[in-house]
N, C-alpha and C positions, 0 to 999 in steps of 0.2 A: 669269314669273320663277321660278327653281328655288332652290328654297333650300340651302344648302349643311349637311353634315352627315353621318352616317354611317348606314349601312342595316342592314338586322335582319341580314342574309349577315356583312358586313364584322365584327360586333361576336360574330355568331356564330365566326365564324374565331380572331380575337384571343381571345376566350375560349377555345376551342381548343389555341388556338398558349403560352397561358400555363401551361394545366393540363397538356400535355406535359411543361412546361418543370419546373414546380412536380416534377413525379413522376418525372423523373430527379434532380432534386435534395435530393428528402428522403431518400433512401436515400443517398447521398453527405456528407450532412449525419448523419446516423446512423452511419456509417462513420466518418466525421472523428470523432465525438466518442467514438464506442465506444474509437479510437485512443488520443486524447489520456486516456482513463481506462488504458490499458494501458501507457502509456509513465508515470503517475503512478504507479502501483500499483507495477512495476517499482523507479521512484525511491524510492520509499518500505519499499519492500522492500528496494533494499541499504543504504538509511540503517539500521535494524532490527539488519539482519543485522552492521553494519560496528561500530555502539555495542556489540554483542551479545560481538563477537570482539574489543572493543577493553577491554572490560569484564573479559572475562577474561584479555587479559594483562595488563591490568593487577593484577590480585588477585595472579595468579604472580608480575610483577616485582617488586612491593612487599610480597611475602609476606603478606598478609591474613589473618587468619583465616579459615577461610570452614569450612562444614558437610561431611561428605564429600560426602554424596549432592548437593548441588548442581555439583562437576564444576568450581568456579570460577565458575561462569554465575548471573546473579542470577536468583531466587527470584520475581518479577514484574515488568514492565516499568517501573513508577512507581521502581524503583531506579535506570535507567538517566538520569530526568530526576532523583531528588531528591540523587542521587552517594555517593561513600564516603568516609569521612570516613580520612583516613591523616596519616600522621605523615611529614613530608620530612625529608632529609639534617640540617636541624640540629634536628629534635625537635620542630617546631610543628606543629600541627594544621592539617592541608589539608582540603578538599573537593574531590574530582576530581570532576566530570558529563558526562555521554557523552551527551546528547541534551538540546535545549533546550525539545523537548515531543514526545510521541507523536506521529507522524506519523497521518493520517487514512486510511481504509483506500478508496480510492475507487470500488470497488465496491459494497461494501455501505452506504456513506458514515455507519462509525463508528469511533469506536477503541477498537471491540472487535477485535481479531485473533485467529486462531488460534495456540494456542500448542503447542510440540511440546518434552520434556524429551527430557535425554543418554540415558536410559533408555527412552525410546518408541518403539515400532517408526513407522519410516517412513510404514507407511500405515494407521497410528493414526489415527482421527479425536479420540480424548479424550485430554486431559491429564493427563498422571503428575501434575504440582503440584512433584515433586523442585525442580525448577529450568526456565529457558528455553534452549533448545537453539536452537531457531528459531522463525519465524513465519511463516503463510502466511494469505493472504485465505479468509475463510470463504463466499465466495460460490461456488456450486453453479453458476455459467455454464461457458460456453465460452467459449476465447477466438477471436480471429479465425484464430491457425493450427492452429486444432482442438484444442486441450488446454485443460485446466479451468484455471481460475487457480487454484481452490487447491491443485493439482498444481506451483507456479512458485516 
């Protein structure tokens, strides 16, 4: 009588046949998620940029005070969550806020960002301090269509 069951060949195969499978899959699996950090970084970058630009028309439409050298543009990004405080149409005291919390940078996964002033040449890596002009990821990668992100 033969006993039923699997052979050293059969179990060799399947193991085989998995570890294929495995090694096309984790480079796929690394692709997908390398993505899904590029389409966040993105999103979080024109959230940044969009407080950044909404912040300063606001200071122009409502006349603010503001310092010259800041350009309109706040001074560090904790102003765009802690807001300005202004005075509406009939004289009472507002707080306007352009961002409900820093966005996270998900490359380097902090929120620390790069910051670039009105005054700073484009492929400045340090910060004038003036004011924030823009923000870009301080990660040193490449991205998937060959450019650095913190070139984006």
């Amino acid at each position: 009588m033969r006993t039923r069951g699997f052979t050293l060949i059969e179990m060799i195969i399947v193991v085989v046949i998995i570890a294929v499978l495995a090694a096309v899959a984790v480079p796929m699996m690394e692709t997908s998620i390398k993505r899904e950090k590029e389409i966040e970084l993105r999103r979080n970058l024109r959230i940044l940029r969009s407080a950044l630009d909404e912040y300063k028309k606001f200071v122009e439409e409502n006349k603010i005070k503001k310092d010259k050298e800041t350009y309109n543009y706040p001074e560090e990004l904790d102003e765009l969550v802690e807001g300005l405080e202004y005075k509406d149409k009939k004289g009472d005291e507002q707080l306007k806020k352009f961002l409900r919390k820093i966005p996270i940078d998900p490359m380097t996964n902090s929120f620390e960002w790069g910051l670039r002033s009105y005054q700073d040449d484009r492929d400045e890596s340090s910060w004038g301090g003036e004011n924030i002009w823009d923000v870009y990821t301080k990660s040193e990668r490449m991205a998937m269509d060959g450019t650095y992100y913190k070139e984006w």
